[in-house]
N, C-alpha and C positions, 0 to 999 in steps of 0.2 A: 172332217175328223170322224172317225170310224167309233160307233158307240162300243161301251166295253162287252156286249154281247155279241158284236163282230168281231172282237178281238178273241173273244174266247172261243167263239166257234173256226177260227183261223187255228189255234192253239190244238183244239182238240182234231183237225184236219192234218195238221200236222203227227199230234200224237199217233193218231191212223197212218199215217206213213211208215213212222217209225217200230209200228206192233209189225206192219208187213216186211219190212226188213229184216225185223226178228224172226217172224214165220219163216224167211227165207235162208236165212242164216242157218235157225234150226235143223232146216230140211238138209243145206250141207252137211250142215254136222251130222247128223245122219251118214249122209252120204258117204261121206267120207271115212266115217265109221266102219263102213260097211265093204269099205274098198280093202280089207288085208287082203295080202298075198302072201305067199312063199316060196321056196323053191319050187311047187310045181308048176307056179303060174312064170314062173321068171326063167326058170331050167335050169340047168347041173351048173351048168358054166357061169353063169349071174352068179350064182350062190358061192361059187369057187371065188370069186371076183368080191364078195360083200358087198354085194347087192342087195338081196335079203335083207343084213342083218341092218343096213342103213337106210331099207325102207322103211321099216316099223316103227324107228325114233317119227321118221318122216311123216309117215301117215297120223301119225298120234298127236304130233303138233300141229297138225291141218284140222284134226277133229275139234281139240282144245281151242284153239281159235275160234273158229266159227261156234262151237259152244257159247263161249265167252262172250261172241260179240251178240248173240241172242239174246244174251242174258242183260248185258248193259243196250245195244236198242230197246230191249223192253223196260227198262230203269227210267229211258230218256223218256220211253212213251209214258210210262205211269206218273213221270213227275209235271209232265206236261199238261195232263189230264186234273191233274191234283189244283195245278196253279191256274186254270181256267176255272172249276170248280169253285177254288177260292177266293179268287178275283170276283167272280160272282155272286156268289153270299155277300163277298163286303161288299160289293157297289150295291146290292138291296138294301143290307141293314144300313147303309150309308143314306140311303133314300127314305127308308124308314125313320132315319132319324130324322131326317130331314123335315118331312112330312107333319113329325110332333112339334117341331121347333117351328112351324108355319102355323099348326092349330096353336100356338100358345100366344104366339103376336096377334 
């Protein structure tokens, strides 16, 4: 059975996963961002076509997403990091207690 200071550092190992999948999300979203076009990039005939005018919904829901999913990976990370944290305090003060309740017998 794994002590709860292996559990926590599994937890915060995790947590590091999940900031890195935000970094990367991020970095899409950027990306993506960063990808407009318009008629010059598509030409007379695309535009003719609405092409254009249905890329820009398009691109903006690609940025929004990967926004969003940065922002909830890093939720997941920070709440993970939180409940390792806490888990640890109580299993000290848990031990602390403990500790008193063995000097008292």
């Amino acid at each position: 059975m794994d002590t709860v200071e292996v559990v926590c550092s599994k937890l915060v190992e995790d947590a590091d996963k999940w900031r890195a999948a935000a970094d990367g999300m991020s970095k899409a979203a950027d990306a993506a961002g960063g990808l407009a076009m318009g008629a010059e990039q598509f030409g007379k005939i695309a535009d003719e076509r609405g092409v254009v005018s249905a890329y820009a919904p398009l691109q903006q829901t690609f940025t929004t997403l990967a926004s969003g999913a940065a922002t909830e990976f890093a939720k997941i990370a920070d709440t993970l990091t939180l409940v390792a944290e806490t888990y640890l305090r109580e299993d000290q003060a848990g031990e602390h207690a403990m500790r008193r309740l063995e000097d008292r017998l």
